[in-house]
mmCIF file of the N, C-alpha and C atoms, coordinates in Angstrom:
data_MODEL
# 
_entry.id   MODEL 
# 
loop_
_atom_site.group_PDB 
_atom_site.id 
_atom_site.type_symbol 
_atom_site.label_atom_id 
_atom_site.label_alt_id 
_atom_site.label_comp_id 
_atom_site.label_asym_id 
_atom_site.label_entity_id 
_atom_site.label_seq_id 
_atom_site.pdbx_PDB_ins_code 
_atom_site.Cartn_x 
_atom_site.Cartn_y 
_atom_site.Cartn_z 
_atom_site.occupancy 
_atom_site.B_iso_or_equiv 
_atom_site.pdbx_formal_charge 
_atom_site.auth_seq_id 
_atom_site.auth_comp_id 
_atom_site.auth_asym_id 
_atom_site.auth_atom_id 
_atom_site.pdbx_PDB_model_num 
ATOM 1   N N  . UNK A 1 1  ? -28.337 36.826 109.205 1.00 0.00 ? 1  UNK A N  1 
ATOM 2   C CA . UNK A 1 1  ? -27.500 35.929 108.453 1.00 0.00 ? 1  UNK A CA 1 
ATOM 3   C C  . UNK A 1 1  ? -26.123 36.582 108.290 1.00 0.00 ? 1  UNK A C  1 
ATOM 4   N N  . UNK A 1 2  ? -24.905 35.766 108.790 1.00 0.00 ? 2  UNK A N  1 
ATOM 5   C CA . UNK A 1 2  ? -23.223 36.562 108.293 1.00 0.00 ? 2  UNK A CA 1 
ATOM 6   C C  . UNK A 1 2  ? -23.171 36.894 106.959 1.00 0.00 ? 2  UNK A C  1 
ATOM 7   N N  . UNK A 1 3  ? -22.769 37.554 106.614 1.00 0.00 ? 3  UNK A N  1 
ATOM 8   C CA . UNK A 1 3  ? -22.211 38.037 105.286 1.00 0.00 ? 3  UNK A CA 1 
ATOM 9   C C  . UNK A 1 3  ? -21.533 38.658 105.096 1.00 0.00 ? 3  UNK A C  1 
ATOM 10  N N  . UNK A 1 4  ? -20.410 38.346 104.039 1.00 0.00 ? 4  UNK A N  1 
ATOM 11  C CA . UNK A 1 4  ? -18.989 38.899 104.245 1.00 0.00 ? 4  UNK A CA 1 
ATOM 12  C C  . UNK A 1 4  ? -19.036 40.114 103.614 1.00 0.00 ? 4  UNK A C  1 
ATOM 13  N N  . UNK A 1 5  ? -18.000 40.950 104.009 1.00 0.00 ? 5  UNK A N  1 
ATOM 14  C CA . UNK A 1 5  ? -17.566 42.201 103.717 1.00 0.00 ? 5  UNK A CA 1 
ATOM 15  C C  . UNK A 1 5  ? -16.654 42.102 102.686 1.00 0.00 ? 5  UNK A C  1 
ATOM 16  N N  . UNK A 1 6  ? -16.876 43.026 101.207 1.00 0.00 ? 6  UNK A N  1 
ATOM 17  C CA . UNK A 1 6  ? -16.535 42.818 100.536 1.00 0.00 ? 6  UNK A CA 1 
ATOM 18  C C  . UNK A 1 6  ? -16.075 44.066 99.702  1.00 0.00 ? 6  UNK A C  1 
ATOM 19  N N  . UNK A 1 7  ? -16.508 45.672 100.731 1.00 0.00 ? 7  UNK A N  1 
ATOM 20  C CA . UNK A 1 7  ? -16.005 46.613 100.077 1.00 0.00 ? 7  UNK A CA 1 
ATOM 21  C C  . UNK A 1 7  ? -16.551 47.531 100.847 1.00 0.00 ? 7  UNK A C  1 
ATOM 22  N N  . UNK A 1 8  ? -16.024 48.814 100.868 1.00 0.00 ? 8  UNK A N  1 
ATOM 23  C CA . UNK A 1 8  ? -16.614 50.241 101.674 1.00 0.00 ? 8  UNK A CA 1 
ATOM 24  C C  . UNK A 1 8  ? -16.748 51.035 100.796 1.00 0.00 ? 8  UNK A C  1 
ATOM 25  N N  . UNK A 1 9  ? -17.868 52.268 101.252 1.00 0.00 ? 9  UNK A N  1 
ATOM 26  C CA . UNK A 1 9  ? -18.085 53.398 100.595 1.00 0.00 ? 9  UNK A CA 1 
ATOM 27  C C  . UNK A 1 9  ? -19.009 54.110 101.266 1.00 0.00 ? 9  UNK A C  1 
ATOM 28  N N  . UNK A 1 10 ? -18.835 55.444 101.058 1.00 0.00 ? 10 UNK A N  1 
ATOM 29  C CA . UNK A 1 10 ? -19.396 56.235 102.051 1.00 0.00 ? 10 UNK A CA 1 
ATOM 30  C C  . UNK A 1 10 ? -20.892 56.841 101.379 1.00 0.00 ? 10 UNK A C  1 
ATOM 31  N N  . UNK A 1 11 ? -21.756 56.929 102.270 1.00 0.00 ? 11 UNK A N  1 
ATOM 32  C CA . UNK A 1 11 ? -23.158 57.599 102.067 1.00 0.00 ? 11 UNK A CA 1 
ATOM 33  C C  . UNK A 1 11 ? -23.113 59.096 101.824 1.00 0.00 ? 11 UNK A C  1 
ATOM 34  N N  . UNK A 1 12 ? -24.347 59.948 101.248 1.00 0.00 ? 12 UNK A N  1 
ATOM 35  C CA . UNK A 1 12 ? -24.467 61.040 101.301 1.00 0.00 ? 12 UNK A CA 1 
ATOM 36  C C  . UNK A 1 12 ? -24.041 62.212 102.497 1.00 0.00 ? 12 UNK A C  1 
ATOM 37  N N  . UNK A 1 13 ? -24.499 61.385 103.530 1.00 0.00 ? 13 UNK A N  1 
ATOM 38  C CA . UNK A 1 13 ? -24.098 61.985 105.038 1.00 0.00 ? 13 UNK A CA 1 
ATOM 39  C C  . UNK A 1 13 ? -21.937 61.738 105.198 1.00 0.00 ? 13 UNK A C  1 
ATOM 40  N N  . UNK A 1 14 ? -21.401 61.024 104.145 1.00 0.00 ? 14 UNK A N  1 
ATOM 41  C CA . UNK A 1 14 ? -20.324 61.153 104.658 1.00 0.00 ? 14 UNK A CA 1 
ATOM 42  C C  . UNK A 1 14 ? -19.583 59.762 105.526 1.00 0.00 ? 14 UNK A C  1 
ATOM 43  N N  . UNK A 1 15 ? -21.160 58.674 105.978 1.00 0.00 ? 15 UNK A N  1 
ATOM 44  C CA . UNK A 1 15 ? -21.061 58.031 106.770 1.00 0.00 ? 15 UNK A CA 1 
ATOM 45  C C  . UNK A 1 15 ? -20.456 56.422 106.102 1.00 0.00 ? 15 UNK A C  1 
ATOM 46  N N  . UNK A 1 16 ? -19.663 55.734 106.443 1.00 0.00 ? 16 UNK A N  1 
ATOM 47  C CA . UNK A 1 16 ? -19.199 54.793 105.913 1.00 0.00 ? 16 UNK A CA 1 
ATOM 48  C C  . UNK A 1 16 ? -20.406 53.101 106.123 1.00 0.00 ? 16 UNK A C  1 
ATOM 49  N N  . UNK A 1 17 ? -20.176 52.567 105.068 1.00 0.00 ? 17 UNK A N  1 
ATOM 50  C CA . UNK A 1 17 ? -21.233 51.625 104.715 1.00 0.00 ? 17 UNK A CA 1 
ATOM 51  C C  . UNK A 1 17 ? -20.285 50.468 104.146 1.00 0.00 ? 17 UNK A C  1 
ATOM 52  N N  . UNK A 1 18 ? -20.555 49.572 104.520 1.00 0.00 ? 18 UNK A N  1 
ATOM 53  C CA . UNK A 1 18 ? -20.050 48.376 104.402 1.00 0.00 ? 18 UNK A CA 1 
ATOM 54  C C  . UNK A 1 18 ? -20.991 47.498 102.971 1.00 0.00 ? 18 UNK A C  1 
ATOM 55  N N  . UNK A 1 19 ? -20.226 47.355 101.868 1.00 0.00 ? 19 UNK A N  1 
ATOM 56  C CA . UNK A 1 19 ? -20.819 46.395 100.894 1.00 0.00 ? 19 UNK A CA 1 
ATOM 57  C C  . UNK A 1 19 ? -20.415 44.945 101.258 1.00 0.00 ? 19 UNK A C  1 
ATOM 58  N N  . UNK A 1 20 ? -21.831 44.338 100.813 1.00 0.00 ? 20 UNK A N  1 
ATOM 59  C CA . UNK A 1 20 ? -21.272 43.087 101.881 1.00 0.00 ? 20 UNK A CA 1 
ATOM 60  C C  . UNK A 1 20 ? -21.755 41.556 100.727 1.00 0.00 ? 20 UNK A C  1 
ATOM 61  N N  . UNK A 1 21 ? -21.262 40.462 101.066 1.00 0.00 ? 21 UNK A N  1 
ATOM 62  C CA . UNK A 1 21 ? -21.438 39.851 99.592  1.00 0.00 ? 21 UNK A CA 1 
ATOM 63  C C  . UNK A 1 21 ? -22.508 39.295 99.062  1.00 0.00 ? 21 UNK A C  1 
ATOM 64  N N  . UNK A 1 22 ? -23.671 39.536 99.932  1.00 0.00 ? 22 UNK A N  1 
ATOM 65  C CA . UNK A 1 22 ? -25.246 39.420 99.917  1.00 0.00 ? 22 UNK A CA 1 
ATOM 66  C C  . UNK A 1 22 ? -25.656 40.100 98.828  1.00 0.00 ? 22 UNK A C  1 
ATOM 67  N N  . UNK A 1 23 ? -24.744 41.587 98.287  1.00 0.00 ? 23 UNK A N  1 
ATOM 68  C CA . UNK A 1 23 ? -25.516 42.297 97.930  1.00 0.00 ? 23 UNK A CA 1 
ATOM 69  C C  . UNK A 1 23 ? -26.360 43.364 98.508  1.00 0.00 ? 23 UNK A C  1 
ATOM 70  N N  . UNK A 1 24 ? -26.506 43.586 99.867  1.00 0.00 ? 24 UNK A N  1 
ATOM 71  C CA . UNK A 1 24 ? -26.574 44.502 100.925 1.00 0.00 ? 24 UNK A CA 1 
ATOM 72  C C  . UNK A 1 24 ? -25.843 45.620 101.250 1.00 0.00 ? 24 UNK A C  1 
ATOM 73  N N  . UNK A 1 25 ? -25.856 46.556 101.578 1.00 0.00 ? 25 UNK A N  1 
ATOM 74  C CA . UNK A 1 25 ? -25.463 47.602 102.061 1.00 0.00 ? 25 UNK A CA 1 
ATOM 75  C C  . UNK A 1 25 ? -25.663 48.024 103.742 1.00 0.00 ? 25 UNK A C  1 
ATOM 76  N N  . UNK A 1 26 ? -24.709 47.623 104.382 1.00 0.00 ? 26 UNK A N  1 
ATOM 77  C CA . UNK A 1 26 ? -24.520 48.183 106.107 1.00 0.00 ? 26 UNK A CA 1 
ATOM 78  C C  . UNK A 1 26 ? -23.944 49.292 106.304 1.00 0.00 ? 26 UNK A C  1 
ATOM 79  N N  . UNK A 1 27 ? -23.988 50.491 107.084 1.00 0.00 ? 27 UNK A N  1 
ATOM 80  C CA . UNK A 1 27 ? -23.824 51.232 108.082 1.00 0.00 ? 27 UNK A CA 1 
ATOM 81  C C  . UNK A 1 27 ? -23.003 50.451 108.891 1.00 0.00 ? 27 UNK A C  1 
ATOM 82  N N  . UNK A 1 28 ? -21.185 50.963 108.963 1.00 0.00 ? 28 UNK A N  1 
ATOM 83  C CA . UNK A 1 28 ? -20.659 50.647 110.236 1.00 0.00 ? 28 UNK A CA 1 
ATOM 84  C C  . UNK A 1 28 ? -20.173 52.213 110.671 1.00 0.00 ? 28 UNK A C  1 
ATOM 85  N N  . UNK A 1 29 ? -21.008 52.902 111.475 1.00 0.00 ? 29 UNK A N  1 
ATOM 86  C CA . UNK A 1 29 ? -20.642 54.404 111.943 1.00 0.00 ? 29 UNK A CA 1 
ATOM 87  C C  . UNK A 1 29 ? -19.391 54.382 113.318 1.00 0.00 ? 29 UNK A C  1 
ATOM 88  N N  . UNK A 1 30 ? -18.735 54.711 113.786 1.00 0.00 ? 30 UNK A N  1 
ATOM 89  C CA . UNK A 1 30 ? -17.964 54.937 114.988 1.00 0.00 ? 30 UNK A CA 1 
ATOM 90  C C  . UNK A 1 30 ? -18.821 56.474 115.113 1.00 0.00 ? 30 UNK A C  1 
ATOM 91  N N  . UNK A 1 31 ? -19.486 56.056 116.314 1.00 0.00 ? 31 UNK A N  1 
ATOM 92  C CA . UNK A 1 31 ? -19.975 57.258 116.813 1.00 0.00 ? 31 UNK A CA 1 
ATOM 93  C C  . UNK A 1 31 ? -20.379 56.758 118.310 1.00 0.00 ? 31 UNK A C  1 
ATOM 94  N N  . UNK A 1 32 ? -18.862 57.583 119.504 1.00 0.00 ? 32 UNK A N  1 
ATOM 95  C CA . UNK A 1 32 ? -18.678 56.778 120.791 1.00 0.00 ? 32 UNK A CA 1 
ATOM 96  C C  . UNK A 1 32 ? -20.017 57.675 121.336 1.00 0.00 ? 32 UNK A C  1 
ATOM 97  N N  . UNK A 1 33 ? -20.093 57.127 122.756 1.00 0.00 ? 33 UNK A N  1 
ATOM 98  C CA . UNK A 1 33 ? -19.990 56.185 123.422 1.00 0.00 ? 33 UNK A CA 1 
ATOM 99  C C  . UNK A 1 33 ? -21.512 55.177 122.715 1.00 0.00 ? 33 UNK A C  1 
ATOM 100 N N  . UNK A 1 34 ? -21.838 55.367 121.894 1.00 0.00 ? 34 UNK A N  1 
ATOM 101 C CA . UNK A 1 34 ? -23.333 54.445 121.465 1.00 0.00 ? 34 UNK A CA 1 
ATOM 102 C C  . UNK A 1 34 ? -22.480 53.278 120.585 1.00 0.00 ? 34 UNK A C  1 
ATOM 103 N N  . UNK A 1 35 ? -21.579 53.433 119.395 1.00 0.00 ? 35 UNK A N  1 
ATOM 104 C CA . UNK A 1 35 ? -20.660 52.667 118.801 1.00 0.00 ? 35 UNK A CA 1 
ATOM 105 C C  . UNK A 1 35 ? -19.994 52.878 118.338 1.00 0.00 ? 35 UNK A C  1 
ATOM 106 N N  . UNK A 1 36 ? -18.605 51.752 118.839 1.00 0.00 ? 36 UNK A N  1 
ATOM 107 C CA . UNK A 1 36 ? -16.960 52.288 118.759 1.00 0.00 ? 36 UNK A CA 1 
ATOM 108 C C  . UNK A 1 36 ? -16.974 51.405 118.017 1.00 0.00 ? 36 UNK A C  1 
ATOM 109 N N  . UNK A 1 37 ? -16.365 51.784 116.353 1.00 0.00 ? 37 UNK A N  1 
ATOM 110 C CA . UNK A 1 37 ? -15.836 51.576 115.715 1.00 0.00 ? 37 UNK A CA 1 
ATOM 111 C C  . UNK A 1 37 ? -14.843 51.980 115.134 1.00 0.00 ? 37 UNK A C  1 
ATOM 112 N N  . UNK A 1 38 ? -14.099 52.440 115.969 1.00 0.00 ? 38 UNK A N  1 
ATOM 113 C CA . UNK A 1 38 ? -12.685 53.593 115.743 1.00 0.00 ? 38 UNK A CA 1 
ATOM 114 C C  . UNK A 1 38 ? -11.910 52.786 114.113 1.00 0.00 ? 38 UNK A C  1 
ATOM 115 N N  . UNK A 1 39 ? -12.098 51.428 113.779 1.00 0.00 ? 39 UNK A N  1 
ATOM 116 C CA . UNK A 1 39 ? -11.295 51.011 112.820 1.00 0.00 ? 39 UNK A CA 1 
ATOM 117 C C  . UNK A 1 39 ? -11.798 51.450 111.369 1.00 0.00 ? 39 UNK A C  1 
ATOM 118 N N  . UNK A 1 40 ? -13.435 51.786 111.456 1.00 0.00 ? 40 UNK A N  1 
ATOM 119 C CA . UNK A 1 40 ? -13.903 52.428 110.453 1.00 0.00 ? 40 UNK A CA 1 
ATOM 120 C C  . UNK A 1 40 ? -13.052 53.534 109.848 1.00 0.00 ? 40 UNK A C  1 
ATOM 121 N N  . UNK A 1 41 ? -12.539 54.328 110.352 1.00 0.00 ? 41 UNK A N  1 
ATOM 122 C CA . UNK A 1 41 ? -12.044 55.839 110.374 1.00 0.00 ? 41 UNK A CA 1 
ATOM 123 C C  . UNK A 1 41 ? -10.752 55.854 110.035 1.00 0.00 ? 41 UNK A C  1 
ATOM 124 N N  . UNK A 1 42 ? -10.166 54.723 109.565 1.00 0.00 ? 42 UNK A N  1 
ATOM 125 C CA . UNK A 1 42 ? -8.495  54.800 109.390 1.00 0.00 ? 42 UNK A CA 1 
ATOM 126 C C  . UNK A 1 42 ? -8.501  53.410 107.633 1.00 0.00 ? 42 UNK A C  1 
ATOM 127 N N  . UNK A 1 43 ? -7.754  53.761 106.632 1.00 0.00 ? 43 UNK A N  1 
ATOM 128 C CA . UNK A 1 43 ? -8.271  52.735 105.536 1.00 0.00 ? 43 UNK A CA 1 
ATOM 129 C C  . UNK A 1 43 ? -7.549  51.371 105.916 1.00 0.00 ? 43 UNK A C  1 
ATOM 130 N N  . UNK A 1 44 ? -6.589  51.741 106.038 1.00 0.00 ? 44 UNK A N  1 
ATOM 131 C CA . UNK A 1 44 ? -5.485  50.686 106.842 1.00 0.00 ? 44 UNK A CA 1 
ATOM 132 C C  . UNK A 1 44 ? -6.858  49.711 107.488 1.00 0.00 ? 44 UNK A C  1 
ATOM 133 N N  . UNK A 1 45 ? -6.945  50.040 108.517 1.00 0.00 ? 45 UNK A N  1 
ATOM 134 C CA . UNK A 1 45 ? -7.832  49.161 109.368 1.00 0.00 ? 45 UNK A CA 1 
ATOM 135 C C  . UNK A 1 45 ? -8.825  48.890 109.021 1.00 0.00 ? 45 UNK A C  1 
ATOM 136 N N  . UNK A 1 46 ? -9.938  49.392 108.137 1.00 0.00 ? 46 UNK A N  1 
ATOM 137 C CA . UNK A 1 46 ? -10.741 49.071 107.139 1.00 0.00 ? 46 UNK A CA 1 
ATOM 138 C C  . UNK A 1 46 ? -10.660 47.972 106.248 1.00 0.00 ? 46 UNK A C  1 
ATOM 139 N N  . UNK A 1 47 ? -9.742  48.094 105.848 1.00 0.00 ? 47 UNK A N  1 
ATOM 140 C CA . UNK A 1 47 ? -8.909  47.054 104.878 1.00 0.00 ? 47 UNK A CA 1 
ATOM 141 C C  . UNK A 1 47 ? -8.594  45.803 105.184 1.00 0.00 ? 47 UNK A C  1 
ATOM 142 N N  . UNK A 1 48 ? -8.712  45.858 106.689 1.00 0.00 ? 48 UNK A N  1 
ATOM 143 C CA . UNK A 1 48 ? -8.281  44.610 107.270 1.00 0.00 ? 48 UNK A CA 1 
ATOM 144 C C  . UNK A 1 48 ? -9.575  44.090 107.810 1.00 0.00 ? 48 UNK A C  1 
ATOM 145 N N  . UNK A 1 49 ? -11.040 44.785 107.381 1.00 0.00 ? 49 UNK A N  1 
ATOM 146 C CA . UNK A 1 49 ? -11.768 44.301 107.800 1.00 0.00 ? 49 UNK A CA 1 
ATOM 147 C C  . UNK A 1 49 ? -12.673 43.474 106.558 1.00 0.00 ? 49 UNK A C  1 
ATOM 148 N N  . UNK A 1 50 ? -12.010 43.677 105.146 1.00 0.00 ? 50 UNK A N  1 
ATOM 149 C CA . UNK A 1 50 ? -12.615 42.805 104.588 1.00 0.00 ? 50 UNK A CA 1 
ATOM 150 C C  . UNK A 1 50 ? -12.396 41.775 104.224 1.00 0.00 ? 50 UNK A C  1 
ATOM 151 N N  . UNK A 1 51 ? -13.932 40.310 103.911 1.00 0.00 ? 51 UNK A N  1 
ATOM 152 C CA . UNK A 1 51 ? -13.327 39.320 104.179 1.00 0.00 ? 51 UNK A CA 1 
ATOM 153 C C  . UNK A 1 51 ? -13.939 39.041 105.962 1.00 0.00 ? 51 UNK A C  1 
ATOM 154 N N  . UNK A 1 52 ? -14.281 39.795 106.679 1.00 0.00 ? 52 UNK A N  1 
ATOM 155 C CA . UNK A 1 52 ? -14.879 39.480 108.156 1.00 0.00 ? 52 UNK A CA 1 
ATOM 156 C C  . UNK A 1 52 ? -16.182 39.499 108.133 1.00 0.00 ? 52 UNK A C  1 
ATOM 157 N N  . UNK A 1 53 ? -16.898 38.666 108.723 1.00 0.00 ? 53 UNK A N  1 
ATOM 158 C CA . UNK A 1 53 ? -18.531 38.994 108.737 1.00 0.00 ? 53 UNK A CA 1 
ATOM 159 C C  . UNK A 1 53 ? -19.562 39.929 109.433 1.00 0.00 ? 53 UNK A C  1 
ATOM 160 N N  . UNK A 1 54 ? -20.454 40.460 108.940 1.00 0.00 ? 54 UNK A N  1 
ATOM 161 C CA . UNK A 1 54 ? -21.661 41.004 109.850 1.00 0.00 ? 54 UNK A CA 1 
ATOM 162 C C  . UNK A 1 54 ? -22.805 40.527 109.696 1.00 0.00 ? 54 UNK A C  1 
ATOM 163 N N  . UNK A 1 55 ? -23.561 40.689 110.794 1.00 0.00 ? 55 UNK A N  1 
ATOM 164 C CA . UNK A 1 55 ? -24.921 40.098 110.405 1.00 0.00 ? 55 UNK A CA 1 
ATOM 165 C C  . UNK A 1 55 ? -26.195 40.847 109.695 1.00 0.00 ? 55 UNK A C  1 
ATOM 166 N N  . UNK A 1 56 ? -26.599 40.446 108.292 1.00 0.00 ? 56 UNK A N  1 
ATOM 167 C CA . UNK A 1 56 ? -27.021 41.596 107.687 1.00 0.00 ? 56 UNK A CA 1 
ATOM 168 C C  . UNK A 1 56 ? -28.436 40.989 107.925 1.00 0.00 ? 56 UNK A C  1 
ATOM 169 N N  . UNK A 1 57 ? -28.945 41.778 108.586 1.00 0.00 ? 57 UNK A N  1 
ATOM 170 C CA . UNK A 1 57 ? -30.508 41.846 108.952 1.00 0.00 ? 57 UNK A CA 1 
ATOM 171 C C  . UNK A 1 57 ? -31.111 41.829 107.465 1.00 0.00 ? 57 UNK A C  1 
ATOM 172 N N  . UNK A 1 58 ? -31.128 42.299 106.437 1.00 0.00 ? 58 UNK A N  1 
ATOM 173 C CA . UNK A 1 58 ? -31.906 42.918 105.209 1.00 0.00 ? 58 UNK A CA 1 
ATOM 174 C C  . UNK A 1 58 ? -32.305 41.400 104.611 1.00 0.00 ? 58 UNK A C  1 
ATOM 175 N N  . UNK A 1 59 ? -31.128 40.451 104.688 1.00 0.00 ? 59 UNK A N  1 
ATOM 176 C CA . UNK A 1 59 ? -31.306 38.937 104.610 1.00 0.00 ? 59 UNK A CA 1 
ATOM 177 C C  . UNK A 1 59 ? -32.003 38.691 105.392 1.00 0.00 ? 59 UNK A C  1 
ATOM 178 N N  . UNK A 1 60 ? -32.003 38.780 106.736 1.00 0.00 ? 60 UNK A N  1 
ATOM 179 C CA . UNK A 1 60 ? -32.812 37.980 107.573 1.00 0.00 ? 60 UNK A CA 1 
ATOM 180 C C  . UNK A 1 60 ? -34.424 38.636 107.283 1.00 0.00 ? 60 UNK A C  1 
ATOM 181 N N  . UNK A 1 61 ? -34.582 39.361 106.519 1.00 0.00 ? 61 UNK A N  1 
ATOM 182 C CA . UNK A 1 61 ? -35.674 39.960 106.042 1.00 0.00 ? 61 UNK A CA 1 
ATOM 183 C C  . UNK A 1 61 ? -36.193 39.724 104.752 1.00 0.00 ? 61 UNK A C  1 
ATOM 184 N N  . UNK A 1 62 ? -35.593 39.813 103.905 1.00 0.00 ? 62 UNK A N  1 
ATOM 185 C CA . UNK A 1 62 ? -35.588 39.302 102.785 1.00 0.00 ? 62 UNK A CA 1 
ATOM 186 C C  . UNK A 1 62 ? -35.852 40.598 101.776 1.00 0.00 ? 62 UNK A C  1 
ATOM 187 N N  . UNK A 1 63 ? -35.060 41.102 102.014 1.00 0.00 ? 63 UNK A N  1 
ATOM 188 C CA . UNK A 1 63 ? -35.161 43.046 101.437 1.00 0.00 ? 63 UNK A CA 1 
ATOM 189 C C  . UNK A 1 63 ? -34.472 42.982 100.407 1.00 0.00 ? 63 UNK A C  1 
ATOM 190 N N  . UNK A 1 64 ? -34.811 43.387 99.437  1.00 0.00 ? 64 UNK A N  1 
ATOM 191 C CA . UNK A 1 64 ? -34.246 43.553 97.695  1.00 0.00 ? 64 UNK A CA 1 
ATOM 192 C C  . UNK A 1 64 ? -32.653 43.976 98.368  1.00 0.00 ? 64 UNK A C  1 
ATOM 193 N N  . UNK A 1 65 ? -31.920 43.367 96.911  1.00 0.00 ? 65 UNK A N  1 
ATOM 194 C CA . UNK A 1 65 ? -30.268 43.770 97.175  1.00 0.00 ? 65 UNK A CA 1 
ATOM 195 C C  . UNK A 1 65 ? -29.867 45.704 97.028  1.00 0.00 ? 65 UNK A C  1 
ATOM 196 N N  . UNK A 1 66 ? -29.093 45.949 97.692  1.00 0.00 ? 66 UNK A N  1 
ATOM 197 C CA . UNK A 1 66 ? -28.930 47.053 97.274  1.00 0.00 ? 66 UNK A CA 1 
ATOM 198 C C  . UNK A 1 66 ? -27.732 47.426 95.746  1.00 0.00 ? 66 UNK A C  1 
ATOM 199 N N  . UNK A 1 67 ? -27.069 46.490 95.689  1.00 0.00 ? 67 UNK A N  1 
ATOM 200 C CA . UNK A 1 67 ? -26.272 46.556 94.256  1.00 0.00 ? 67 UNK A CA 1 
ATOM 201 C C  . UNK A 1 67 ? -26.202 45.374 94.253  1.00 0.00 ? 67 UNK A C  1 
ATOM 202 N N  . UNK A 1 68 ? -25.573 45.277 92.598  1.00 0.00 ? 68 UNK A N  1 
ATOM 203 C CA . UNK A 1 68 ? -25.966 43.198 92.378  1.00 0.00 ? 68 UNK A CA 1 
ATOM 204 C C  . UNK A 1 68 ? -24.369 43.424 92.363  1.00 0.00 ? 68 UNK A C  1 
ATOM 205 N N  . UNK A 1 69 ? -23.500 42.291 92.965  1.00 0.00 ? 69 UNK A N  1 
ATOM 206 C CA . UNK A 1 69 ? -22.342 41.771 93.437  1.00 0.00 ? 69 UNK A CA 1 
ATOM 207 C C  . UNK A 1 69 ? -21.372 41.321 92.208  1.00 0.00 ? 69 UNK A C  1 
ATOM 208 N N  . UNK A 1 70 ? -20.101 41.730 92.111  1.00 0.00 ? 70 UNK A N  1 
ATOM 209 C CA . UNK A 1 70 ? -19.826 41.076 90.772  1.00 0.00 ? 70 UNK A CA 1 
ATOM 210 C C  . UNK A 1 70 ? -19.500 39.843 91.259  1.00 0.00 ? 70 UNK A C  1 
ATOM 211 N N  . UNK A 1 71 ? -19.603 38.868 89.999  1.00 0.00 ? 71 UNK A N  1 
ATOM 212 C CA . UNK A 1 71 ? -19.346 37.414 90.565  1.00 0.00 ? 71 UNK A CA 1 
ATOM 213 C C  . UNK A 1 71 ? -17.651 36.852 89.832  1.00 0.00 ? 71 UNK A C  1 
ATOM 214 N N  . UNK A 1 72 ? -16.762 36.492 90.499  1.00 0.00 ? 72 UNK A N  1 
ATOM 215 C CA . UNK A 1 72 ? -15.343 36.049 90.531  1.00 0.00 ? 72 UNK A CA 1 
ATOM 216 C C  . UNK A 1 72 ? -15.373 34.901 89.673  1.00 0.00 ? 72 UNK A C  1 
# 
């Protein structure tokens, strides 16, 4: 299911994670040649990624939220 991106923050490992407006938590790593996400790695370009969708499997699963979302 898409769900928008709605904030970043990085994991224990350092690794950047996408909060997304499900209430989910994604992993977007840039780690070439398996996945280039070179825009992860700069905030600028990060920044411009929220507001864009990913498809969060945890929905298509139906997996408890990982933080509850503030609501606008």
């Amino acid at each position: 299911m898409l769900q928008e991106i709605i904030g970043f923050e990085t994991d224990e490992e350092n690794h950047w994670v996408a909060k997304l407006h499900c209430g989910h938590n994604q992993h977007v790593r840039h780690q070439p040649p398996f996945i280039n996400r070179p825009w992860v790695i700069n905030k600028i370009t990060r920044m411009e990624k929220l507001g864009q969708q990913l498809n969060c499997v945890k929905c298509d699963n139906g997996a408890v939220k990982d933080f509850t979302p503030c609501k606008a």
